[in-house]
C-alpha positions in Angstrom: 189.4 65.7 28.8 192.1 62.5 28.0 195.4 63.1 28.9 197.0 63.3 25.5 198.5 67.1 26.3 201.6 67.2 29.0 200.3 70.8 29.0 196.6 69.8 30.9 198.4 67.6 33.7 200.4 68.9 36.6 200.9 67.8 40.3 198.1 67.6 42.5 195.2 66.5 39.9 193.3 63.9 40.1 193.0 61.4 37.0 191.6 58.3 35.7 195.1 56.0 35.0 195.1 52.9 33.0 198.3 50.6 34.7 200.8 48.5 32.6 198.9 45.8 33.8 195.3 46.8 33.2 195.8 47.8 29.8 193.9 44.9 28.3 190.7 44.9 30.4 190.7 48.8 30.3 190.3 48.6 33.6 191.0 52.5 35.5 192.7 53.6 38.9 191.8 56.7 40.0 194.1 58.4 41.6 196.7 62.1 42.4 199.4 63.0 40.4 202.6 63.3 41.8 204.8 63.4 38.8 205.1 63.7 34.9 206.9 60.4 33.4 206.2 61.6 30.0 208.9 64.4 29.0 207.3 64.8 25.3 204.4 67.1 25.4 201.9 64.7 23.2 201.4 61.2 23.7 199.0 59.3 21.8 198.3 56.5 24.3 198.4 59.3 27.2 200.9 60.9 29.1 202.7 58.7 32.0 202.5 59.7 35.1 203.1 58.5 39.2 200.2 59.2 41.1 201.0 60.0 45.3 199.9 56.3 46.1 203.5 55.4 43.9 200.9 53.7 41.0 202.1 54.3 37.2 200.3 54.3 33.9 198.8 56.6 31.3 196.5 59.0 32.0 193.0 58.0 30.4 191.1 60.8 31.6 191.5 64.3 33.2 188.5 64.3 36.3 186.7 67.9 36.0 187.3 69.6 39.1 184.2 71.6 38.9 
């Protein structure tokens, strides 16, 4: 799942993030969330969010918890 929809991402999930400063290489943090940035419900480029380590970016993708 990308993380697009405010909807599919709440507190406590854990996500693939690209940082302000990775967005270039692409590169992913993995990471918790601990808050929704993003107050729209759709983002193109992927919903902001703060994971519990304090890291911000966009959520790339949604990790199946199954």
């Amino acid at each position: 799942m990308n993380g697009q929809n405010r909807s599919d991402i709440y507190p406590g999930l854990e996500v693939d993030i690209i940082l302000k400063k990775d967005q270039r290489s692409g590169k992913l943090t993995r990471g918790i969330v601990k808050d929704l940035l993003t107050s729209s419900s759709f983002h193109s480029r992927g919903i902001k969010v703060r994971l519990e380590d304090g890291q911000v970016g966009r959520v790339a993708h949604i990790i199946d918890e199954e």
